[in-house]
C-alpha positions in Angstrom: 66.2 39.2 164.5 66.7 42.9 164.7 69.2 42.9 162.1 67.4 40.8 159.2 65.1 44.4 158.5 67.7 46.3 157.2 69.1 43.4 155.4 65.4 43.2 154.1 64.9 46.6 153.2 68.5 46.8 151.3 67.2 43.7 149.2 64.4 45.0 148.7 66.0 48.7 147.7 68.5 47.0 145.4 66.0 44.9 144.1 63.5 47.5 143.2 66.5 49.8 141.7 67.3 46.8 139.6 64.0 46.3 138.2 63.6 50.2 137.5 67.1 50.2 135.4 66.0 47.2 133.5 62.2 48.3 132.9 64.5 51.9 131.8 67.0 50.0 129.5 64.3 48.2 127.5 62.3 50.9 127.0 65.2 53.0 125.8 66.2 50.3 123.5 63.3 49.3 122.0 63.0 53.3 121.4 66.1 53.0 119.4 65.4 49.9 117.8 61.8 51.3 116.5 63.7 54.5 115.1 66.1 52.5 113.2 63.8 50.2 111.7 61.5 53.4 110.4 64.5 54.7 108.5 64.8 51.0 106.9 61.2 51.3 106.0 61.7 54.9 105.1 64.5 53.5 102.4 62.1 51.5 100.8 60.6 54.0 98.9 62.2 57.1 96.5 61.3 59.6 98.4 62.2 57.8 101.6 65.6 56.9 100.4 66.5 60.2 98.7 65.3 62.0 102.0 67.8 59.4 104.2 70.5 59.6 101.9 70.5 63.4 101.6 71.3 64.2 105.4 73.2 61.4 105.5 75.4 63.6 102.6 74.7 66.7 104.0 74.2 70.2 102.7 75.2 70.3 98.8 76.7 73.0 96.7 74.4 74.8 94.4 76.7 73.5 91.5 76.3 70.1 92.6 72.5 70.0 94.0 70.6 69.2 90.6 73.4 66.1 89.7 73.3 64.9 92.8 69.1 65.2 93.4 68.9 62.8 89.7 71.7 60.3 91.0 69.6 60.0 94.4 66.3 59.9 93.0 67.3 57.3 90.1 68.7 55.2 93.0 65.3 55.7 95.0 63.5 55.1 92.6 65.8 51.4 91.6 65.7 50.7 95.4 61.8 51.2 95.3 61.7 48.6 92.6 63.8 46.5 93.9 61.9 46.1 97.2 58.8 45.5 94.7 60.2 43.1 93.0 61.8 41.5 96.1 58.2 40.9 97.6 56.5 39.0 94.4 59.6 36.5 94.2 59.0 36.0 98.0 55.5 35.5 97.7 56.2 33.0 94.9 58.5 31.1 96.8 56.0 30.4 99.4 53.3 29.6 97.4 55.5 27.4 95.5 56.4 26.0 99.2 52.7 25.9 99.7 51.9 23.2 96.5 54.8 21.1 98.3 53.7 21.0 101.8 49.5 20.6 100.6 50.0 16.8 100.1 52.2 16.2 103.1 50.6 18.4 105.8 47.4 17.5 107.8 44.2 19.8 107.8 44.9 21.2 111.0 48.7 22.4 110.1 47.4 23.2 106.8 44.7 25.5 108.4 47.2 27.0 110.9 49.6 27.4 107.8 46.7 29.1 106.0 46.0 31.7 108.5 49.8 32.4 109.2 50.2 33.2 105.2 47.7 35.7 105.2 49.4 37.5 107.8 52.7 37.2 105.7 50.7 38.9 103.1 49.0 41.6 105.2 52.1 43.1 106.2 53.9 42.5 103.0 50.9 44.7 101.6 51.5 47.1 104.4 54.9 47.5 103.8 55.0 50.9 101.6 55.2 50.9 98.3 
């Protein structure tokens, strides 16, 4: 019986080691996946994308810096736009979705769809304009 303790405690080692590393490995992913996602919310806006796309470009030439700052804000600002325009054709899809399901769905699902709309619209408000 003497020799089922150490097999316990290397378990129980290996076991706590592997729980660490995947407690460490989440957290560092979810890190990366929350930075990437800001600079796809960053793009949504002008200044957002102009600020991305210049360090993606790098330091400019004097000669070129005051073409290059109207090309990136006139995409910026068609990106910007786009995203605008983007979110109204979503929100009339659903709603269009919405007159189709009303006749079809009980009061209860239409209740529960109801309340998850709302959210859709909450963060399609919060997503910067």
């Amino acid at each position: 019986m003497k020799a089922k303790k150490p097999i316990l405690k290397v378990a129980a080692m290996l076991t706590a080691t592997l729980l660490v590393g995947m407690f460490l490995g989440a957290a560092i992913l979810g890190a990366v996946i929350r930075d990437r996602l800001e600079v796809l919310r960053d793009m949504r806006t002008a200044d957002g994308f102009v600020s991305h796309v210049s360090r993606l470009i790098g330091p400019v030439e004097a000669d070129q810096e005051t073409e290059v700052n109207a090309i990136l804000l006139a995409t910026g600002r068609e990106v910007e736009s786009l995203v605008g325009y983007q979110k109204q054709e979503f929100m009339i899809l659903i709603d269009s979705m919405e007159r189709e399901l009303s006749g079809r769905l009980t009061e209860d699902q239409m209740t529960r769809w109801y309340k998850a709309r709302e959210r859709i619209r909450v963060r399609l408000q919060n997503i910067r304009e």
